[in-house]
C-alpha positions as a Markdown table, in Angstrom:
| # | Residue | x | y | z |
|---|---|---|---|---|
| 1 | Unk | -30.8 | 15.4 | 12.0 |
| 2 | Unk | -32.1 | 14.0 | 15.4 |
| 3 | Unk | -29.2 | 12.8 | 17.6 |
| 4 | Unk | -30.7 | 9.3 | 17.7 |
| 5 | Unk | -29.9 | 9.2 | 14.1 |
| 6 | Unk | -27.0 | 10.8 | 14.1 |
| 7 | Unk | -25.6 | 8.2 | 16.7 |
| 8 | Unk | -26.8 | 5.2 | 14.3 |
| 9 | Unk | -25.4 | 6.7 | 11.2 |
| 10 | Unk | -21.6 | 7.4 | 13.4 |
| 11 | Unk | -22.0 | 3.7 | 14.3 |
| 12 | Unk | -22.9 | 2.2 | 11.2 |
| 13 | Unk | -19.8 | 4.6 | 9.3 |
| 14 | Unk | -17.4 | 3.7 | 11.9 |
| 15 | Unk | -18.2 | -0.2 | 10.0 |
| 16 | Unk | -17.0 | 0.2 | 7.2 |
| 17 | Unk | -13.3 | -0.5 | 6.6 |
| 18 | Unk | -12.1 | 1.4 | 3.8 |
| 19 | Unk | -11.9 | 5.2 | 4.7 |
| 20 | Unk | -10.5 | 8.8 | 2.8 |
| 21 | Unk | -9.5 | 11.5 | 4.7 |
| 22 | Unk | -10.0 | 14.7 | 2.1 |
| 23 | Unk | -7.9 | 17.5 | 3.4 |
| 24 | Unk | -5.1 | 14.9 | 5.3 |
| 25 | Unk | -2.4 | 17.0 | 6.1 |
| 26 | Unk | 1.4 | 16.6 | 6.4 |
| 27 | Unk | 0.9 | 18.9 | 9.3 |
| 28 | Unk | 1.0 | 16.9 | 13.0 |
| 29 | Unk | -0.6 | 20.5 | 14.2 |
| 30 | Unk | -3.8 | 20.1 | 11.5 |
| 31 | Unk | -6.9 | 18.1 | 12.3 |
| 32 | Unk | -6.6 | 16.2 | 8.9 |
| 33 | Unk | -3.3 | 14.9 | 9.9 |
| 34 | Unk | -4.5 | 13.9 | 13.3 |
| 35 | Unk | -7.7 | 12.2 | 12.1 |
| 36 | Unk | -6.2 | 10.3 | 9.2 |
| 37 | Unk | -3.5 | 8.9 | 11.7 |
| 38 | Unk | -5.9 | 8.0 | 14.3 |
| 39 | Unk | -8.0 | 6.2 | 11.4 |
| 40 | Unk | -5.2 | 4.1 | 10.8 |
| 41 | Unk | -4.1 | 3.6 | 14.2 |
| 42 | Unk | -8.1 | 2.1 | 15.0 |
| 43 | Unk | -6.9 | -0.4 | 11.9 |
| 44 | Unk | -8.8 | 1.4 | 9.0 |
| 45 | Unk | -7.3 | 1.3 | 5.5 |
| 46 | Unk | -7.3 | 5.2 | 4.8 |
| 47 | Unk | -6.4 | 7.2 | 1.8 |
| 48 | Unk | -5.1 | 10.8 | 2.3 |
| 49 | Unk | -6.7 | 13.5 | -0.3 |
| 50 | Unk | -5.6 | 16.5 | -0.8 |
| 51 | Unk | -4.2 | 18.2 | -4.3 |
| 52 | Unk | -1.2 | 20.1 | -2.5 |
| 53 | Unk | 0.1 | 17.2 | -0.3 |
| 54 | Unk | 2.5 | 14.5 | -2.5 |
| 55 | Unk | 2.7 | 12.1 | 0.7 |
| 56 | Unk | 2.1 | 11.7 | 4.2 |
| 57 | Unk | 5.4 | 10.4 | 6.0 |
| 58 | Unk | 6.2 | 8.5 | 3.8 |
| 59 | Unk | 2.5 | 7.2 | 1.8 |
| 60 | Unk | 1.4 | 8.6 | -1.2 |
| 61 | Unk | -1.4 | 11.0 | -1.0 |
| 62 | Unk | -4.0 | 11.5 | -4.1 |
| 63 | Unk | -5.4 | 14.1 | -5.6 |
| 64 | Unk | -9.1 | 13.8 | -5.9 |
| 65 | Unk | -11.3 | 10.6 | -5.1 |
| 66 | Unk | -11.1 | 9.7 | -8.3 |
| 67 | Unk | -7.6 | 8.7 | -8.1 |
| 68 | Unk | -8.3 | 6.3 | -5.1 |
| 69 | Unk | -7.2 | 2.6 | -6.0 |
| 70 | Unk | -10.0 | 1.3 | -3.7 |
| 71 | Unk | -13.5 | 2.7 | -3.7 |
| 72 | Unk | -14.1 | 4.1 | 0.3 |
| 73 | Unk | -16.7 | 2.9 | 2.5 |
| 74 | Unk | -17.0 | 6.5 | 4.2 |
| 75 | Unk | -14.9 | 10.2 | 3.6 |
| 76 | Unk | -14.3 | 12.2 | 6.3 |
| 77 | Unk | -14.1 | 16.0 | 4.8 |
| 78 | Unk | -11.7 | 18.2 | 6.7 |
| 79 | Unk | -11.5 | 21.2 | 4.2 |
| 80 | Unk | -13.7 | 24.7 | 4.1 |
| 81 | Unk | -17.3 | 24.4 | 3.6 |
| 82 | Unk | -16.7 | 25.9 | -0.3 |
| 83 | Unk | -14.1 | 23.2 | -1.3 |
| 84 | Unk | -17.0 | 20.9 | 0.5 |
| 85 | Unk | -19.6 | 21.4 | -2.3 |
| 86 | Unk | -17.5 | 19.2 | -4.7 |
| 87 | Unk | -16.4 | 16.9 | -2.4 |
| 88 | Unk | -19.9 | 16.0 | -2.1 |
| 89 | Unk | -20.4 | 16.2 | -6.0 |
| 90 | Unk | -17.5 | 14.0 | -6.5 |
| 91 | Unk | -18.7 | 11.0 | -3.9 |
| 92 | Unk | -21.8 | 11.1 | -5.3 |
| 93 | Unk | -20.7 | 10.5 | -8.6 |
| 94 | Unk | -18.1 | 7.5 | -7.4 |
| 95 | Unk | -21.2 | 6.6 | -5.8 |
| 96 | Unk | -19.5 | 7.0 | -2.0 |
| 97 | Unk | -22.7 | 7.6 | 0.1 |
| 98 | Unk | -21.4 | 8.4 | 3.3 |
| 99 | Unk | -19.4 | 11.5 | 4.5 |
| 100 | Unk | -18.1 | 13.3 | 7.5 |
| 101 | Unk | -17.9 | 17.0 | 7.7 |
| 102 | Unk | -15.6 | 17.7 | 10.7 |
| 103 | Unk | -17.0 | 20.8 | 12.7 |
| 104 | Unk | -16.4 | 23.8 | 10.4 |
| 105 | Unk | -16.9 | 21.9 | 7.3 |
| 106 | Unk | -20.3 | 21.6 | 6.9 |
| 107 | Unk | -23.1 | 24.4 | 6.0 |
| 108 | Unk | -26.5 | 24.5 | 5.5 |
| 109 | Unk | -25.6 | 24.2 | 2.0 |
| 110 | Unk | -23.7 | 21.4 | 2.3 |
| 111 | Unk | -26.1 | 19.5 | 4.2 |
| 112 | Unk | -28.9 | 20.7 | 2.0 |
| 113 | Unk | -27.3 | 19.3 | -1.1 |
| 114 | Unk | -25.9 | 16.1 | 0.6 |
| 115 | Unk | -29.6 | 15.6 | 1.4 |
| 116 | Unk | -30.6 | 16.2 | -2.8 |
| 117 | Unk | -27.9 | 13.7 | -3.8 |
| 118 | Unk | -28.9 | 11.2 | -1.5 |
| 119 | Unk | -25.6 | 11.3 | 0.9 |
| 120 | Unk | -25.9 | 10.3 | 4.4 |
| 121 | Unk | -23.9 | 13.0 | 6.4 |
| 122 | Unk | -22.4 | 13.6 | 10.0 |
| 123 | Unk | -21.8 | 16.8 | 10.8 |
| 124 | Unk | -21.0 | 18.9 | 13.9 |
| 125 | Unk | -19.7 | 15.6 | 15.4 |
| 126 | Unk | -15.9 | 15.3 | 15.6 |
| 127 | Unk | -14.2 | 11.3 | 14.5 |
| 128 | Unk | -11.6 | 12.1 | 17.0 |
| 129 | Unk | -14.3 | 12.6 | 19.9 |
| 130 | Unk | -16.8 | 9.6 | 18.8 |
| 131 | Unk | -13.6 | 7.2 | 18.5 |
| 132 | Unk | -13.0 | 7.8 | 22.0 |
């Protein structure tokens, strides 16, 4: 994807208001702690995902994006490129068209297949970096 595009698609994600955060961590030291807390901390409503965490100081944290009680806007992904293959399957089917692979969890055949089912995707772009 040509950075121009790239840079419109960060800015229009960065709009919408309800985000997920698949692979949020309990963790302070893992990036899917630190991007779900600075998600909320920019005033996003965020939903942690991630089958092996029960909460995140304190707020519940959901298994799939099926269990989310509000559709998201935008999901970043923060979890190995082969876990990323049904994250993508799963949003398309809640009909979530816009996702974030943080560096190291996208591939070719992620992108690929987020291209088939009609996702828009950034990858190689950090939300940490572009939030300034």
């Amino acid at each position: 994807m040509a950075r121009i595009a790239m840079d419109k698609l960060i800015k229009r994600m960065f709009k919408e208001k309800i985000w997920a955060v698949v692979g949020a961590s309990a963790n302070p030291d893992k990036y899917g702690y630190k991007v779900y807390k600075r998600l909320l901390k920019e005033g996003y409503e965020v939903y942690a995902v991630n089958p092996n965490c029960e909460a995140i100081e304190g707020v519940k944290c959901y298994s799939r994006l099926a269990d989310l009680p509000r559709l998201p806007g935008a999901v970043s992904v923060i979890v190995p490129p082969k876990a990323g293959i049904g994250v993508l399957e799963e949003a398309a089917g809640r009909n979530i068209k816009k996702l974030w692979f943080q560096p190291g969890a996208e591939s070719s055949e992620i992108i690929g297949k987020a291209q088939q089912l009609g996702l828009e995707i950034v990858y190689k772009e950090c939300v940490l970096i572009e939030l300034g």
